[in-house]
Backbone bond lengths (Angstrom), bond angles and torsions (degrees), N, CA, C in turn:
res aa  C-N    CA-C-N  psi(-1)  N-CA   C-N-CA  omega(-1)  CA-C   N-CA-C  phi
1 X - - - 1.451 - - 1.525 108.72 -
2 X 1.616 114.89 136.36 1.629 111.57 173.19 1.609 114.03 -64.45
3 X 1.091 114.18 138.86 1.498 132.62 142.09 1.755 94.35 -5.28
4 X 1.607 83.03 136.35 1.896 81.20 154.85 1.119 126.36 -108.64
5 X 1.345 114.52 167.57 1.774 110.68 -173.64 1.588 139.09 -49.56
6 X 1.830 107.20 -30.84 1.082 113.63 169.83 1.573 104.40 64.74
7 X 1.237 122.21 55.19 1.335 121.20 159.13 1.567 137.93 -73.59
8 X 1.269 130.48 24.05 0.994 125.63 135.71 1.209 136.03 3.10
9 X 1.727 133.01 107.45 1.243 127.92 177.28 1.771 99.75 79.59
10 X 1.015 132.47 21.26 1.755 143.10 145.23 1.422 128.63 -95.75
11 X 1.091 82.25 135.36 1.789 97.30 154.51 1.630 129.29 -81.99
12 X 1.478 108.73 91.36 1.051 108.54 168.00 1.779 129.77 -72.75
13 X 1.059 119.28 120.30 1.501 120.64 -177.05 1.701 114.64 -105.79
14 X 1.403 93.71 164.03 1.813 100.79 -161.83 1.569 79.69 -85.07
15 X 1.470 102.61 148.83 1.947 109.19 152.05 1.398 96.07 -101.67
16 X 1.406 110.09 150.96 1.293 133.11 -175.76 1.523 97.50 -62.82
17 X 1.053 115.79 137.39 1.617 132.68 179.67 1.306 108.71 64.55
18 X 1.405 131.52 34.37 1.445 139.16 168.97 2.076 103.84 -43.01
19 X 1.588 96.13 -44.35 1.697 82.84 171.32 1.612 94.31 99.58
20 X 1.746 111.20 14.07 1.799 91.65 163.81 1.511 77.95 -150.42
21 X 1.754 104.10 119.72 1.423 121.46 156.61 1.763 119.17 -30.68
22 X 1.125 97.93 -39.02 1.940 98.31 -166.59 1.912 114.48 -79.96
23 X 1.523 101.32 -9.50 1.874 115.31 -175.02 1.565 81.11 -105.60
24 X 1.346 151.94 -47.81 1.664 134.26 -147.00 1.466 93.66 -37.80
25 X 1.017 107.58 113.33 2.011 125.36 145.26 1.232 77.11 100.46
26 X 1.805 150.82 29.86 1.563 109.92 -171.12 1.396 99.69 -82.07
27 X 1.357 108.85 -165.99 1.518 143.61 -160.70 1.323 109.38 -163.78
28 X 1.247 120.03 97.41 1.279 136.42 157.25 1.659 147.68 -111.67
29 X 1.304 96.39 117.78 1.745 101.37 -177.77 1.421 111.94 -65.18
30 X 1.431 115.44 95.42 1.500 108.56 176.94 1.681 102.26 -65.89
31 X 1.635 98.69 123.05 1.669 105.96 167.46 1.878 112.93 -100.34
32 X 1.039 106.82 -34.48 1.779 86.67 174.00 1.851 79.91 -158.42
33 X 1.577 94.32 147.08 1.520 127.81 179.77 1.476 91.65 -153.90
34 X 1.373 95.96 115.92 1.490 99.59 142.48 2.116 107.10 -165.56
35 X 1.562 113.57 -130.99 1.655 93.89 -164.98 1.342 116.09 -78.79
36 X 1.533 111.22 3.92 1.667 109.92 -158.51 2.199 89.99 -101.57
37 X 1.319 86.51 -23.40 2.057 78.78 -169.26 1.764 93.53 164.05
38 X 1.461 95.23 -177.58 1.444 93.28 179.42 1.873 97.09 -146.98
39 X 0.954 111.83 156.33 1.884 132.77 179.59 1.381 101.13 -128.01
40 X 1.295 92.20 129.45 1.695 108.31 154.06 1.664 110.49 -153.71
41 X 1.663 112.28 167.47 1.341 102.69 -179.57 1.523 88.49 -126.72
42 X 1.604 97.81 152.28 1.729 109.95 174.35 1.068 81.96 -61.20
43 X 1.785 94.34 170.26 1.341 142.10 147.29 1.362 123.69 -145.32
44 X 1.015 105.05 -4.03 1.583 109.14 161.24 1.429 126.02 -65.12
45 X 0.961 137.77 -17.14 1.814 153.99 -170.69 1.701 125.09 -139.66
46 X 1.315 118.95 132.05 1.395 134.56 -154.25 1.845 72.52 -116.05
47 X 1.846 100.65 153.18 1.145 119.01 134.26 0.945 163.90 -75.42
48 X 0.948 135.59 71.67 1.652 127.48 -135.33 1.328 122.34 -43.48
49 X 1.195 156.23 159.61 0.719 172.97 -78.18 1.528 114.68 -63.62
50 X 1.618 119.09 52.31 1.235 108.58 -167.37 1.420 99.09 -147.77
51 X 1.408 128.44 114.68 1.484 127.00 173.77 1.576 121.10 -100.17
52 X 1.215 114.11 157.60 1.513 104.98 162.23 1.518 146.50 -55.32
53 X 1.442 95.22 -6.28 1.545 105.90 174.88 1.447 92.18 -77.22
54 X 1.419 134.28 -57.29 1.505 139.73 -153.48 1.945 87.29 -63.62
55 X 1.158 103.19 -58.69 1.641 104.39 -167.16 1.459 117.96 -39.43
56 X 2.047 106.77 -51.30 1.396 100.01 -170.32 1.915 100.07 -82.04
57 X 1.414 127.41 7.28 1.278 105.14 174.13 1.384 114.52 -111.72
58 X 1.192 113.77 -2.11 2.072 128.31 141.73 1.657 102.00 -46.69
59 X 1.571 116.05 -66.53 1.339 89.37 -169.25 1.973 103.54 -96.09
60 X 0.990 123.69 63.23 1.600 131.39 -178.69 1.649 100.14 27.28
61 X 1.315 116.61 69.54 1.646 114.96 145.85 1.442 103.19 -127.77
62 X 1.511 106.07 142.86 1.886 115.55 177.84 1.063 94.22 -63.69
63 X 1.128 112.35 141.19 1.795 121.42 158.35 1.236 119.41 -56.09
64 X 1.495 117.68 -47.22 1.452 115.93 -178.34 1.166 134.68 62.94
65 X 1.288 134.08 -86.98 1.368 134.17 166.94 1.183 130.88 -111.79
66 X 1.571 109.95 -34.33 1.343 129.81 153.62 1.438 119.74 3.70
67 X 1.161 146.53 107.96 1.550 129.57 152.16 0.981 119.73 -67.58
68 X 1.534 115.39 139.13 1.336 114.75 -159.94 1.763 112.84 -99.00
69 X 1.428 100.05 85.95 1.587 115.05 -174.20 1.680 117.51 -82.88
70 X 1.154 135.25 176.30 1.335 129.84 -142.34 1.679 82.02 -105.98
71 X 1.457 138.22 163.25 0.947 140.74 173.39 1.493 100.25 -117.39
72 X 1.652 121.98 139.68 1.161 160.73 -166.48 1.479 108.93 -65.44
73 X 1.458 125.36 136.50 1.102 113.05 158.08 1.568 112.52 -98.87
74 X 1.664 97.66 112.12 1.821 97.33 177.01 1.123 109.20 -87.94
75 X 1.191 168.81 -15.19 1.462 138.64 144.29 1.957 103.14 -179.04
76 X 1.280 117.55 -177.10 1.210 114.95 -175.56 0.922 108.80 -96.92
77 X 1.274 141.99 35.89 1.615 150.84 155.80 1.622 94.09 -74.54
78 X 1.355 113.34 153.25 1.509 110.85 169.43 1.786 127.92 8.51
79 X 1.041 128.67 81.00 1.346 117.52 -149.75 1.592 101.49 -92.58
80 X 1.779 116.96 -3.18 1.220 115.96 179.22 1.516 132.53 -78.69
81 X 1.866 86.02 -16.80 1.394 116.37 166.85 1.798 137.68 -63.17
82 X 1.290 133.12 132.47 1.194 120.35 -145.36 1.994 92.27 -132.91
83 X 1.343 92.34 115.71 1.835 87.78 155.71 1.723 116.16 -130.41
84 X 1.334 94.97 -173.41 1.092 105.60 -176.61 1.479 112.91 -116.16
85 X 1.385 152.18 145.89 1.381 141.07 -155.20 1.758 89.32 -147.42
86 X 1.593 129.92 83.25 1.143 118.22 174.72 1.466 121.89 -133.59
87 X 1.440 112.70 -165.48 1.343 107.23 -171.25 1.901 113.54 -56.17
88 X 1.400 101.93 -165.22 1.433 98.12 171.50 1.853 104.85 -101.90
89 X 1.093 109.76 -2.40 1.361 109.05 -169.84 1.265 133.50 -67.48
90 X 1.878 100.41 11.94 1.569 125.60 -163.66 1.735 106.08 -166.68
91 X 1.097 102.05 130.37 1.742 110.32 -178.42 1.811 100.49 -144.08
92 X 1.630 97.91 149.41 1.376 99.26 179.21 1.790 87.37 -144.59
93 X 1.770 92.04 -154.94 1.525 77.14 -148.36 1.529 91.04 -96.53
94 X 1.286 145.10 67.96 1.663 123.76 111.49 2.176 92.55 -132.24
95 X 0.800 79.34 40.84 1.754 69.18 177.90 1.326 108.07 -64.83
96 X 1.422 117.92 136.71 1.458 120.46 -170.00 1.883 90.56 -123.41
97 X 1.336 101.99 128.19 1.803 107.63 -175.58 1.140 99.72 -90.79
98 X 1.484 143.25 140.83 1.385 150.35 -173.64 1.431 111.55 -120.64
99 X 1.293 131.47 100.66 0.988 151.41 129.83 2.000 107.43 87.31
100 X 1.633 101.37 34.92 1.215 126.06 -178.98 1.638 112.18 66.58
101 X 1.461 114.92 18.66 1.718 129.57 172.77 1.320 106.93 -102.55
102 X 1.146 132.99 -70.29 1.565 150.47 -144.16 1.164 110.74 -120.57
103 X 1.166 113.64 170.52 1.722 115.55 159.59 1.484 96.49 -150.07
104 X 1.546 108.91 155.67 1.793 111.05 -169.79 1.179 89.80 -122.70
105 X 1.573 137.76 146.14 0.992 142.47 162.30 1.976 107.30 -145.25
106 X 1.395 92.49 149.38 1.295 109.08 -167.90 1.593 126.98 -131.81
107 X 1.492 118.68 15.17 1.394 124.08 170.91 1.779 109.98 -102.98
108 X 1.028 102.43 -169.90 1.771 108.35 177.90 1.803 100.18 -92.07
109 X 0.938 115.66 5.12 1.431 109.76 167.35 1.214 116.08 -39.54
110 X 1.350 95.55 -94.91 1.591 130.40 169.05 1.800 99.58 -20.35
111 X 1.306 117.49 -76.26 1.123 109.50 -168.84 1.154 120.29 -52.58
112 X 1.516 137.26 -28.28 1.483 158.91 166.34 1.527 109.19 -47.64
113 X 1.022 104.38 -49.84 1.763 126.56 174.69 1.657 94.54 -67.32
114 X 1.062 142.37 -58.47 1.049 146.52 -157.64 1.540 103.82 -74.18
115 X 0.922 106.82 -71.31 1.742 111.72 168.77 1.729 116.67 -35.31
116 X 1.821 117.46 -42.05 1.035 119.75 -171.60 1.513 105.78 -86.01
117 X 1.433 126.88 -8.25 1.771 127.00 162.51 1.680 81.44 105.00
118 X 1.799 145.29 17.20 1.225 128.78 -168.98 1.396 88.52 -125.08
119 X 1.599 145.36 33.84 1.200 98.80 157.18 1.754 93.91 -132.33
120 X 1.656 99.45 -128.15 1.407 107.95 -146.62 1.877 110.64 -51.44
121 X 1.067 121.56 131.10 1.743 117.46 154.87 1.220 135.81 -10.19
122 X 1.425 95.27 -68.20 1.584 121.78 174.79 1.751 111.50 -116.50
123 X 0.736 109.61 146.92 1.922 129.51 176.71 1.356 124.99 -173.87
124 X 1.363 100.04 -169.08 1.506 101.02 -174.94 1.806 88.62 166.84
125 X 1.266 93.31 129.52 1.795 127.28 176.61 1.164 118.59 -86.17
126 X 1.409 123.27 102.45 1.580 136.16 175.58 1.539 127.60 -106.43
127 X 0.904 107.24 131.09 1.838 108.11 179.06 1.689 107.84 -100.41
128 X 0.795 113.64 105.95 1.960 106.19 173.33 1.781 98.32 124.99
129 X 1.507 87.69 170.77 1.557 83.79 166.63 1.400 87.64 -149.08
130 X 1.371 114.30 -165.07 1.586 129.05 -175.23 1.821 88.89 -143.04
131 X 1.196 95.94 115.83 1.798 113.62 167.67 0.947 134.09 -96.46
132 X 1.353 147.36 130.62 1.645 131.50 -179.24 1.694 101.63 -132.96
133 X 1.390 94.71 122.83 1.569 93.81 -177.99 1.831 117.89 -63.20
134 X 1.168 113.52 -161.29 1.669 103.97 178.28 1.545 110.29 -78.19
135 X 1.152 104.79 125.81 1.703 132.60 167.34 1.768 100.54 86.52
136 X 1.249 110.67 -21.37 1.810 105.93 -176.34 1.508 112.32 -55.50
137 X 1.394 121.80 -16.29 1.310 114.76 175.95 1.922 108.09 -76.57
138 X 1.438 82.98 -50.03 1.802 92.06 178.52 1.681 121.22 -44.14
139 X 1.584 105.10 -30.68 1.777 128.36 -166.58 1.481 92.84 -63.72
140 X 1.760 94.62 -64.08 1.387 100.86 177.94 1.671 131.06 -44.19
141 X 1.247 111.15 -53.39 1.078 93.74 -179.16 1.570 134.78 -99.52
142 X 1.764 108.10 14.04 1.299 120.62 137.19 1.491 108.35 -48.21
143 X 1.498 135.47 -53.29 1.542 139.50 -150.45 1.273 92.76 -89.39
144 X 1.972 138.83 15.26 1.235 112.13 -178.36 1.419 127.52 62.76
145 X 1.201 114.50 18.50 1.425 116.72 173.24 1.533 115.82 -100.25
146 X 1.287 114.98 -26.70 1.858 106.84 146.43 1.485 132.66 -134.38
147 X 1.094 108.94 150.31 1.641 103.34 177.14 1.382 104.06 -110.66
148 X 1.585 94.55 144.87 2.008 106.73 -162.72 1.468 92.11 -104.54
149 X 1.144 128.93 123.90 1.884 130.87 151.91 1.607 100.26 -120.58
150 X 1.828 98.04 167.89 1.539 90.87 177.33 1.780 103.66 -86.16
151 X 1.113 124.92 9.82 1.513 119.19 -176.17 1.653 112.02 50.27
152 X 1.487 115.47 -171.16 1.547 114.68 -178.07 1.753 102.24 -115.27
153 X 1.319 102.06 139.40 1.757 100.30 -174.84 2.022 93.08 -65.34
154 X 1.358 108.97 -47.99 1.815 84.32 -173.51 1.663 109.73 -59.88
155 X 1.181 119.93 -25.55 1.275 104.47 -163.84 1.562 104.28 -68.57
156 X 1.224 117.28 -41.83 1.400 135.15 161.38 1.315 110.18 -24.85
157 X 1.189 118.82 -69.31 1.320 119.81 -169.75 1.725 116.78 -117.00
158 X 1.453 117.38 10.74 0.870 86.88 131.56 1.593 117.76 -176.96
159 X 1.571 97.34 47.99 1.170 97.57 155.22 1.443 133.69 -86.68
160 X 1.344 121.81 -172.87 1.905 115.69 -169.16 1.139 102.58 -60.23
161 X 1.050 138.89 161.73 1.642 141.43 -172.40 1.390 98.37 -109.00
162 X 1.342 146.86 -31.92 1.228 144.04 134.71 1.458 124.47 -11.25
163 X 1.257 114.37 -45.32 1.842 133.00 -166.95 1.316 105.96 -101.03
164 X 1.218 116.40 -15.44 1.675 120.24 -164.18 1.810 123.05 -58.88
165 X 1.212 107.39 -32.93 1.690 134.30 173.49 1.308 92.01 -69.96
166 X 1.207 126.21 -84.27 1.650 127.05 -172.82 1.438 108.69 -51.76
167 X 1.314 129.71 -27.60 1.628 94.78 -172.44 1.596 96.15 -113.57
168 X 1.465 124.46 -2.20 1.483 107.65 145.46 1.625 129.18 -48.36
169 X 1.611 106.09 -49.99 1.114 115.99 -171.38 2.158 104.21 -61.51
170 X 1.594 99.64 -18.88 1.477 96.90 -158.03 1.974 84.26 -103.39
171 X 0.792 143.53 6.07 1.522 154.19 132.22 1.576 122.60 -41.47
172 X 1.422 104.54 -39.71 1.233 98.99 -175.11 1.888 102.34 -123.49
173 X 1.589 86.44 26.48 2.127 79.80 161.48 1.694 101.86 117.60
174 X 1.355 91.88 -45.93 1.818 100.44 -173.38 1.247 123.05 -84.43
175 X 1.581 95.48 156.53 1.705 104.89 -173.10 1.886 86.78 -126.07
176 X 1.729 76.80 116.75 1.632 87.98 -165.05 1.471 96.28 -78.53
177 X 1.384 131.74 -5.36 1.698 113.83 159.06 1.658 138.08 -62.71
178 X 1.503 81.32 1.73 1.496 96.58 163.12 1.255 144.11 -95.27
179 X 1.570 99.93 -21.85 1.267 117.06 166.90 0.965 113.76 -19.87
180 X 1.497 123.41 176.84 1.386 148.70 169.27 1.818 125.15 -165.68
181 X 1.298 106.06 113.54 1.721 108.46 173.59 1.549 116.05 -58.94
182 X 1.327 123.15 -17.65 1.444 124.67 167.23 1.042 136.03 -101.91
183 X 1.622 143.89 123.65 1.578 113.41 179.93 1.764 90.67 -88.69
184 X 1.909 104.36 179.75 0.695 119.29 -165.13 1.897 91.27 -106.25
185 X 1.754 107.38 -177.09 1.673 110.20 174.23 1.529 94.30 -137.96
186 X 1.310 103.52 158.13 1.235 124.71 -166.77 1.528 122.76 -107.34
């Protein structure tokens, strides 16, 4: 069997009719793939009604300076779980750097830093992750169930999160109104 791709530092996107209600249109920052499984957190989807001011005073940090932006739904892996998906221009202590784009971090550091106006540039606050055990990511996307581009870091962070699927897909050439959930036979 070949090597797998090791996408790291991608945007993985849903294909239309992937066949799981909870990915339709997702957008995912692959943070580590390799032989054991792979992690990434959406960015395609907001929670409704839940900002980061409410989040850091759930777990008792002042908001401070922080703008209080909508937090992400990263995937149905642990959804109680909270990271951070930001530039490299800030590391604390488990920051994991992704594929010389991003860095993921997942303690109250980061957010502490964030609140105090000292950390990353760019970010964005996620609850959940999306997991793939060993090789199930690879299965998948033999079966056409995602397509990997590197996407654009602003669009990432900070374009509408609404638009994010479509203008990934239009990043790497495509006009995702073309898509299709079926192939055809010959």
């Amino acid at each position: 069997m070949e090597a797998p791709p090791y996408l790291s530092g991608q945007l993985l996107l849903a294909m239309p009719g992937i066949g799981d209600p909870r990915f339709e249109r997702a957008v995912i920052a692959l943070c580590a793939h390799d032989d054991n499984g792979a992690l990434g957190i959406g960015i395609g989807r907001i929670i409704p009604r839940v900002g980061l001011h409410s989040l850091l005073e759930q777990l008792g940090i002042d908001p401070g300076v922080a703008p209080d932006r909508p937090i992400h739904l990263g995937g149905p892996c642990e959804p109680q779980r909270g990271f951070v998906l930001h530039g490299l221009d800030w590391g604390g202590e488990d920051t994991l750097q992704v594929g010389g784009r991003w860095a993921l971090s997942g303690t109250l550091d980061v957010l502490r830093a964030i609140a105090e106006g000292r950390g990353p540039g760019r970010w964005l606050v996620a609850l959940g992750y999306a997991g793939w055990g060993e090789g199930q990511l690879d299965e998948e996307m033999r079966r056409h169930g995602w397509f990997a581009t590197p996407g654009d870091d602003t669009q990432i962070f900070e374009g509408a999160v609404g638009e994010r699927w479509t203008a990934a897909f239009a990043s790497a050439g495509i006009d995702a109104r073309l898509l299709v959930s079926e192939t055809g036979h010959a």
